[in-house]
C-alpha positions in Angstrom: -133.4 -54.9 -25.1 -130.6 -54.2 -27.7 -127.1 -54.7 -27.1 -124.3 -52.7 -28.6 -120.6 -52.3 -29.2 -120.6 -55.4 -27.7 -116.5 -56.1 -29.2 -115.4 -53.4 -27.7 -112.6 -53.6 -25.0 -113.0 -52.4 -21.4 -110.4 -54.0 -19.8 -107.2 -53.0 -22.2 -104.8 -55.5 -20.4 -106.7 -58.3 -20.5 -108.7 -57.9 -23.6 -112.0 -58.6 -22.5 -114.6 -57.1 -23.8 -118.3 -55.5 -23.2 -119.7 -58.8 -24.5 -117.8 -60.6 -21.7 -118.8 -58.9 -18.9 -122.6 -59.1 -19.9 -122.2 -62.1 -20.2 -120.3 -63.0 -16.6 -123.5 -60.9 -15.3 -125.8 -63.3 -17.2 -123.9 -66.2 -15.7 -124.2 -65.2 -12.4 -127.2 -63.5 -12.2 -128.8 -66.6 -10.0 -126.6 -66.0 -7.3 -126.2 -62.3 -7.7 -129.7 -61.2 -7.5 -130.6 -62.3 -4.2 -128.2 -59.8 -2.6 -129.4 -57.0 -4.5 -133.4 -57.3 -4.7 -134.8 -54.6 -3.3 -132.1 -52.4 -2.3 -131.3 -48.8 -3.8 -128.1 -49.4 -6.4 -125.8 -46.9 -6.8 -123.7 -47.8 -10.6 -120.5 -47.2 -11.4 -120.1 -46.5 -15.3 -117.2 -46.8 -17.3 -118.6 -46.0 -21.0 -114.8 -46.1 -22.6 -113.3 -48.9 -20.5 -111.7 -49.0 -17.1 -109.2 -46.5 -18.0 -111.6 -44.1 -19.8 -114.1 -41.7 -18.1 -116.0 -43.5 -15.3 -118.7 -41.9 -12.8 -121.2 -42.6 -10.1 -124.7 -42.6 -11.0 -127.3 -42.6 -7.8 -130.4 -41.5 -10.2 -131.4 -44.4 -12.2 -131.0 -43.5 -16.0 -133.8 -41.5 -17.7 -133.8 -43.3 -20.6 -134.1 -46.7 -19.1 -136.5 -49.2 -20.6 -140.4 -49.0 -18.8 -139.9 -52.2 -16.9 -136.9 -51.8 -15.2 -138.1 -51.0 -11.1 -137.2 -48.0 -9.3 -137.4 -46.8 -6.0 -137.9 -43.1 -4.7 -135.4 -42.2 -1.4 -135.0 -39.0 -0.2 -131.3 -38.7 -0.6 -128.9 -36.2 1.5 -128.7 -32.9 0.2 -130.2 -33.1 -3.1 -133.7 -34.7 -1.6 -135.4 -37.4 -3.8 -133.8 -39.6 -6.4 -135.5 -42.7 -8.2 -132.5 -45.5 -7.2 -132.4 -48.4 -9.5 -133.6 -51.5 -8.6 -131.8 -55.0 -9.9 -135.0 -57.6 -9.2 -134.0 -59.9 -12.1 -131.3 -61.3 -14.8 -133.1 -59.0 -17.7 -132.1 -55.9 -15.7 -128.2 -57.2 -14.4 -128.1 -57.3 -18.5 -128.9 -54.0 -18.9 -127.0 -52.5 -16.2 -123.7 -54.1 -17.8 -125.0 -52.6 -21.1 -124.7 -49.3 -19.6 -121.4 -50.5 -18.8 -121.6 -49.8 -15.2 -119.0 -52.6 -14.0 -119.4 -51.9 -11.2 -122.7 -52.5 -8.7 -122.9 -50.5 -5.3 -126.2 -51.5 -3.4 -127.0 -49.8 0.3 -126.7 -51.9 3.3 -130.7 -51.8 3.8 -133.7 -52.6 1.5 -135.8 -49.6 0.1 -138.9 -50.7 1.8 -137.1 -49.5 5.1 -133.9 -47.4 4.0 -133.3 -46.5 7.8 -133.0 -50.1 8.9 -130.1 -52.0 7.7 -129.8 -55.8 7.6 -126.2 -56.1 7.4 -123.3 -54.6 9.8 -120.3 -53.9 7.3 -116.6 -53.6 7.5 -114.3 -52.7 4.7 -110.4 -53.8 5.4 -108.4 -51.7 3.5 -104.5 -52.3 3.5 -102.0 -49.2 3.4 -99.0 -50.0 1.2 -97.0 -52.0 2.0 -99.6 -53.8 3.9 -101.3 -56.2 1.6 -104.7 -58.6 1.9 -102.7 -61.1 3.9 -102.2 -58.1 6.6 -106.1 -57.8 6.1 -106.8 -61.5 6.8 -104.9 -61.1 10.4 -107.6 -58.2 11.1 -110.2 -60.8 9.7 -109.7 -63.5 12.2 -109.4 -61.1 14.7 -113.1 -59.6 13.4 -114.6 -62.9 13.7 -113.0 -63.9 17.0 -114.6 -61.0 18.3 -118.4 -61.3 17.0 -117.7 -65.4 17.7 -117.4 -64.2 21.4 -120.9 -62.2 20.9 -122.6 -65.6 20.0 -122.3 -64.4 16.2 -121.4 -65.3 12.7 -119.8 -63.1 10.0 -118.9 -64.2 6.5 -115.9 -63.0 4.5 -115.4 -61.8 1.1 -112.5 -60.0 -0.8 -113.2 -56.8 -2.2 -111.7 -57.5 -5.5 -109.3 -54.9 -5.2 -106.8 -54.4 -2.2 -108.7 -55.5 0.4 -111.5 -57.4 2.3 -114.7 -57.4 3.7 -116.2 -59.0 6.5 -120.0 -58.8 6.9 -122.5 -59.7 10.1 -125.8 -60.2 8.9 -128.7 -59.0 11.3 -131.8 -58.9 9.3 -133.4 -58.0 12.5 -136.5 -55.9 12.8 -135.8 -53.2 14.8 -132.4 -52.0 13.6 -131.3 -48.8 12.5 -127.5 -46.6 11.3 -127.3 -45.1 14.2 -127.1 -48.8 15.9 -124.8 -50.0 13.9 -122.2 -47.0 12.9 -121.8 -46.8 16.7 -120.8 -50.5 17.0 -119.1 -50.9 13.8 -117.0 -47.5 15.4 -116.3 -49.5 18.6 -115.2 -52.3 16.9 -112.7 -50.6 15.0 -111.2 -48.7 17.6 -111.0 -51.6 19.8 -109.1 -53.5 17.4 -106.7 -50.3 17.1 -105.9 -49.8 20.5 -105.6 -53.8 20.9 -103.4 -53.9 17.8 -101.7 -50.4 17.5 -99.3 -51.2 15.2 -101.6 -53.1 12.8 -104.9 -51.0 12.8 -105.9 -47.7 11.8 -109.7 -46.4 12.4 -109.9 -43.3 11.0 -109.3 -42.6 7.2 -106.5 -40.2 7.2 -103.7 -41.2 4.8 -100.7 -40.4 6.9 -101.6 -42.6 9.7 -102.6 -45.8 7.5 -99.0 -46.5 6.0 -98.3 -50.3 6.9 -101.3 -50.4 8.6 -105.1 -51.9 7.8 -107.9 -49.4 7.9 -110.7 -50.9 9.4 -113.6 -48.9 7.8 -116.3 -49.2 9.7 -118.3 -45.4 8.2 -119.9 -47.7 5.4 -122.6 -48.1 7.9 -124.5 -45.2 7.1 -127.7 -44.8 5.4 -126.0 -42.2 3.0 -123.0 -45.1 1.3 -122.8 -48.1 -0.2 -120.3 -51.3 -0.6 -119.5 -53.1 -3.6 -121.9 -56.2 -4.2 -120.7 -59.1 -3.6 -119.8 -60.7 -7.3 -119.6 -57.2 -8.7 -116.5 -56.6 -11.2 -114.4 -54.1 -10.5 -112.6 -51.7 -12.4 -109.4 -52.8 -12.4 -106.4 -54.0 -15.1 -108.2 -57.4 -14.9 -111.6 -58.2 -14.5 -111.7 -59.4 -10.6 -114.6 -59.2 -8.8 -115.7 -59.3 -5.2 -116.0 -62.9 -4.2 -117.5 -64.6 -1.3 -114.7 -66.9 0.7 -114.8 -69.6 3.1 -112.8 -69.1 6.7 -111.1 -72.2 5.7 -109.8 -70.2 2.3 -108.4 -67.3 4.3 -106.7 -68.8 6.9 -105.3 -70.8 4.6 -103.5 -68.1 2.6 -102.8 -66.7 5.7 -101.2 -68.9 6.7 -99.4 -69.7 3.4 -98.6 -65.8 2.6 -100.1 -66.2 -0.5 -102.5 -63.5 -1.3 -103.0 -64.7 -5.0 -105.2 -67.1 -3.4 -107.5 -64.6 -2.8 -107.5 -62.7 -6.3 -110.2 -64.7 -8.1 -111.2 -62.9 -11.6 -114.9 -63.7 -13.7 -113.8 -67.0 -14.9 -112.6 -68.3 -11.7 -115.8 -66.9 -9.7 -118.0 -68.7 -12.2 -116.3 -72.4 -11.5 -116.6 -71.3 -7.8 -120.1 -71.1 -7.7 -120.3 -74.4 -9.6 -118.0 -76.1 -7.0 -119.2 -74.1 -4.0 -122.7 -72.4 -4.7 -123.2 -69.1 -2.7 -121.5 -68.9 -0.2 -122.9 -65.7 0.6 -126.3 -67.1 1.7 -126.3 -67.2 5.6 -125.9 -63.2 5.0 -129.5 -62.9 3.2 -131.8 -64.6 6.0 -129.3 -65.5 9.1 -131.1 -63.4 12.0 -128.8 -62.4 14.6 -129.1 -59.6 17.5 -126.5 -57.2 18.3 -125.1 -56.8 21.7 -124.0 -53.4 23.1 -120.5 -51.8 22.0 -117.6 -53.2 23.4 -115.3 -50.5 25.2 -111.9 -50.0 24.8 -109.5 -52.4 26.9 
């Protein structure tokens, strides 16, 4: 594999350059690959930097070397695309030599595309909300599974916001499962919390207000890996946190706490190592929807 351009910039503000973000991928590459072996990745490229031209790409790249994996999945609408698969380090490389910063994987594997293993939400904060307004919504989250005899694991998005995901790896599973639940949840939390939750997506009504996201579990979207960059004036990236860590900044009002950038991820997994693991193998079995109190 041959590496280019490896000076230049993509991220302008912070000068750092292609050659450091292949080589954050490198670094964490152990703990990365786990959660995205096997799974169909969508990329998101940024050929001139994170302020440039940047686009999805579902269809793994034509010209990709012969030993990088694929797998075929009849996609919606445009019917079947060969999805990149990231089994090992050699390929993370070449993914961030495409510069596609940032690595979208489905919730389910590509041996069974209709059977996710993960239940996903996505907190997103409306201005002026801010991540410590997403935190409240978190506990709340993991109250609620906690009373459902299950665990769920936090991690910040490495933008705005944060995500909270209950692994199932359970064999009989499917979207239709899980969209309806994740749907319950969220409008649960809105009508227990009207003034703090918003479950639908419309801009108007999310002002102040955390959208809990629950549509990312369907079969046709993705979520941003966990220890992905992401495109933004610095190089954060999505990093797995501890309960102890949120409440913590919760409690402190402090969401710079939870903005964590490639450096910083990097001496957390030598401190901490993943603490993302209980979401690969933790089996867990999902109850029937709450209803609305």
């Amino acid at each position: 594999m041959r590496l280019t351009n490896l000076d230049k910039v993509l991220y302008p503000e912070a000068g750092f350059t292609k050659a450091e973000v292949i080589d954050y991928y490198a670094r964490v590459a152990d703990v990365m690959l786990p959660h995205l072996k096997g799974r169909p990745l969508t990329l998101k490229r940024y050929p001139d930097g994170v302020e440039g031209f940047n686009f999805y790409e579902k269809r793994c790249p034509e010209h990709r070397p012969d030993w990088i994996k694929t797998a075929t999945v009849l996609a919606d609408r445009v019917g079947e695309i060969d999805f990149c698969l990231c089994e090992d380090k050699a390929t993370l490389v070449w993914l961030a030599q495409l510069a596609a910063i940032e690595l979208h994987p489905s919730l389910a594997k590509a041996s069974n595309v209709d059977r996710p293993t993960i239940l996903a939400f996505d907190l997103d904060p409306g201005p002026p909300a801010d991540i410590i307004d997403c935190c409240r919504i978190a506990v709340r989250l993991r109250k609620l599974f906690e009373d459902f005899g299950m665990q769920s694991f936090p991690k910040t998005s490495g933008s705005k916001g944060l995500q909270v995901y209950v692994p199932l790896n359970a064999p009989k599973m499917g979207y239709e499962r899980t969209g309806t639940f994740a749907h319950a949840i969220a409008l649960l939390l809105e009508k227990q919390y009207p003034d703090e939750v918003v479950s639908k997506m419309t801009k108007k009504l999310r002002k102040g207000k955390v959208l809990v996201d629950w549509s990312q579990n369907n079969r046709h979207k993705t979520t941003v890996a966990v220890y992905s960059l992401r495109a933004k004036q610095h190089p954060t990236a999505s990093t797995p946190i501890g309960w102890d860590e949120l409440e913590s900044a919760l409690r402190a009002k402090k969401p710079d706490r939870l903005r964590f950038e490639a450096g910083q991820v990097l001496k957390r997994i030598e401190k901490h190592g993943d603490l993302f693991t209980p979401v690969l193998k933790l089996r867990q079995r999902l109850p029937e929807p709450p209803a609305p109190a």
